[in-house]
N, C-alpha and C positions, 0 to 999 in steps of 0.2 A: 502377490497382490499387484495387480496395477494400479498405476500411479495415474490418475484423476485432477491431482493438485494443478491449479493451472498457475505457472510461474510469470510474474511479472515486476521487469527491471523498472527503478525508478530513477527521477533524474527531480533533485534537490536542485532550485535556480533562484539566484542572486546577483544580482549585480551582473547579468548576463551573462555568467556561468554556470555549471554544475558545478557544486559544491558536496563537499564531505560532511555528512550530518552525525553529531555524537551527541548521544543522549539528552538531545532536547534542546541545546543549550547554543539557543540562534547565535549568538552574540562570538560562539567557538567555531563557525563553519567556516572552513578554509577553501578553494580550491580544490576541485577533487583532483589526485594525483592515480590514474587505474593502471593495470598489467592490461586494459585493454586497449587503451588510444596514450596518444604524445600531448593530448589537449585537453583543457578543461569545456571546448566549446561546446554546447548543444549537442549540433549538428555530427561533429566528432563523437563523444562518446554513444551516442545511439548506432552508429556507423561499428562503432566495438561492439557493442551489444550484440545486434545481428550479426557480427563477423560469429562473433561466439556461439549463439542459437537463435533458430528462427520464432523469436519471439511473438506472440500476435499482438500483444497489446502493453503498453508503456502509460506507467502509473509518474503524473508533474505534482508536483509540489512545487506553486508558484508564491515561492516566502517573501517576497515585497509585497505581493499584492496582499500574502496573508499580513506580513506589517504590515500593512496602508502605506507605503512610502514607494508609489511604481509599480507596474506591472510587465510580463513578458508573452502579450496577447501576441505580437507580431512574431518570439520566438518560436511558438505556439502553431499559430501562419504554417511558419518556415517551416516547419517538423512536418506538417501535414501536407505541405506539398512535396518536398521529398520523401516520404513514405506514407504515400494513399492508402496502403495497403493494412496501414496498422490502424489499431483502435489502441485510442488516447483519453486517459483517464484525467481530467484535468482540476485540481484543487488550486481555484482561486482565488481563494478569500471571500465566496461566495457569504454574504451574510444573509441573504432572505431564500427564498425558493426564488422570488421571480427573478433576482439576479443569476441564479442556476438557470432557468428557462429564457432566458436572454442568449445568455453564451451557448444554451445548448439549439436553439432557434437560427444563433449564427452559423453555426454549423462547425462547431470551433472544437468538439469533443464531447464526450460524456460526462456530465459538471460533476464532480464532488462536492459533496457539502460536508465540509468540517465543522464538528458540534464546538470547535472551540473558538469556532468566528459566528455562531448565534445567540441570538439575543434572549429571543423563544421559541418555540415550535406553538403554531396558530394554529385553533384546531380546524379554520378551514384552507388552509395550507393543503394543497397535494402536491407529490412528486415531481420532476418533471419526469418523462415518461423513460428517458435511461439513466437518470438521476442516481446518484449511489451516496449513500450516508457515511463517514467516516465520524467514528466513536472515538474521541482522542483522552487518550488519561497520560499523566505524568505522577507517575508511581502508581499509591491509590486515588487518586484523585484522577474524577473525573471534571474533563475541561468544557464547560457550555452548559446549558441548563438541562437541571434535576429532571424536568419534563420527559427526554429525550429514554433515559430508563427508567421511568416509571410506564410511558407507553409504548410500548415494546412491539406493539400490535398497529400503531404507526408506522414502524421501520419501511423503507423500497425492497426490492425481492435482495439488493446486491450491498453489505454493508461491510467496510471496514473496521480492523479493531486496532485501533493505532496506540500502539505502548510506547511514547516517544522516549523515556526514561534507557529501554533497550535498544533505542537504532545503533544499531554501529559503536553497538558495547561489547560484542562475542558472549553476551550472554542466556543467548536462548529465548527461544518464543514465549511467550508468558501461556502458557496450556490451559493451565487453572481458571484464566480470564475467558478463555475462549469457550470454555467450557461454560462457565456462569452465563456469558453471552447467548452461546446456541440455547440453553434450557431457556431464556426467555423468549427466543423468538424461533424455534425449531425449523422456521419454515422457509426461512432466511438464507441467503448465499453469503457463509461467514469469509471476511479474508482477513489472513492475520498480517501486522506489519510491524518488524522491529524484534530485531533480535536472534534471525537464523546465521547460525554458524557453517553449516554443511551437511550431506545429504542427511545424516541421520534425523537431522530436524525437518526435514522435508518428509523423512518416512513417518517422524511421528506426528508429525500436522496429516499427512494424509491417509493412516490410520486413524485420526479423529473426526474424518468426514472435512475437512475443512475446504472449503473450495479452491481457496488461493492462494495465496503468499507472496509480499511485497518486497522485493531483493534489493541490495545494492551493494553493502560491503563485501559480502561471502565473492559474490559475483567481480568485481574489481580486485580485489585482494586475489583471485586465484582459487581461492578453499574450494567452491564450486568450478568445476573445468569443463570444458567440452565432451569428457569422456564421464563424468560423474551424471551430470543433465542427463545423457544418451540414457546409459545403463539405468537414471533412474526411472522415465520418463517409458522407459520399454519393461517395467515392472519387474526387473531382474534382479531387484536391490536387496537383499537377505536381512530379514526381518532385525531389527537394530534394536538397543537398548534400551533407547529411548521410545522406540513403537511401544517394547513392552512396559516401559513404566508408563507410557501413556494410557495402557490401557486400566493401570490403578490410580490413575487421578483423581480423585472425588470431586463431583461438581459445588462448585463452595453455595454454601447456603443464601437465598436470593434476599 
């Protein structure tokens, strides 16, 4: 099989650093400590990142700005003129569409809109045009208004599925969600975030068709290597355990 999954590293920012994100629980984020850089800075761990692979695109989670207490628009700046080359996925506490189509007008990234910093979804609200929706749940709960899956037929083409309960727990991609996800909106570019441990979970996200997946522990910690990515990334990966339980999942009733 080859591997389609498109991988993308994130960088957790606070207090003008990356930071280590576990289970949700803003209030525990420390300084990220990697096997890839000596720094918590920005600028530095993206610098590990592409040391490791040539990534195309890098997924921010700007958690001040998501608490309301400051934002890291100039870190933001900085990222993108040291590497023009990437495409930057930016969640910034975005609460309406038009403050997504502001930042994406600046020319500042492609805005995320996290359903747990909205109010409502207006139905004459559209997109902005690379606008991507991030689904946030902590546990079963989902975070933002009921609206958001009930219209399903709403969603942008590119939608996140953020199980914050799993970030950087070693507990596995939540499948079951993703599954209930895609059957509502099939047509959708699903990306899972929260929860991969190593490749095996990479082969069974992308025997589920899923488009992408949002890294950072596996990738810091080592679990994913340089030689892991290669081999999986060039579809040489032998069919894993988890491919195969993936493919007895039942999609949980809507």
């Amino acid at each position: 099989m080859s591997a389609s999954l498109d991988l993308i590293p994130v960088l957790d920012l606070m207090d003008g650093q990356v930071v280590r994100a576990v289970g949700g629980r803003r209030d525990a984020y420390r300084p990220l400590q990697s096997a890839l850089c000596d720094s918590s800075r920005p600028a530095a761990v993206v610098h590990g990142l592409l040391a490791l692979y040539p990534f195309r695109r890098i997924y921010i989670a700007d958690l001040d700005a998501i608490l309301e207490h400051g934002n890291h628009r100039s870190v933001v700046e900085e990222l993108q003129r040291l590497h023009p080359d990437l495409e930057f996925w930016v969640d910034g506490g975005f609460s309406s569409v038009a403050a997504a189509q502001a930042w994406q007008a600046a020319g500042l990234g492609r805005p995320v809109l996290g359903s747990e910093s909205q109010t409502i979804l207006a139905e004459h609200d559209a997109w902005p045009a690379q606008g991507i929706l991030s689904l946030d749940f902590r546990g079963d709960d989902f975070l933002g208004p009921d609206t958001f899956l009930q219209h399903p037929e709403r969603w942008p083409a590119e939608v996140i599925a953020m199980t914050l309960a799993r970030v950087g727990m070693n507990a596995g991609p939540d499948l079951a969600r993703l599954a209930q996800l895609q059957r509502l909106n099939p047509a959708c570019r699903l990306h899972a975030a929260g929860g991969v441990r190593h490749a095996d979970d990479l082969s069974a996200l992308a025997g589920a068709g899923t488009a992408g997946v949002l890294l950072a522990s596996a990738l810091h910690d080592g679990t994913l290597s340089r030689v892991e990515l290669d081999v999986f990334h060039a579809g040489h990966h032998p069919t894993s355990a988890a491919s195969r339980a993936m493919e007895n999942v039942p999609a949980p009733d809507r």
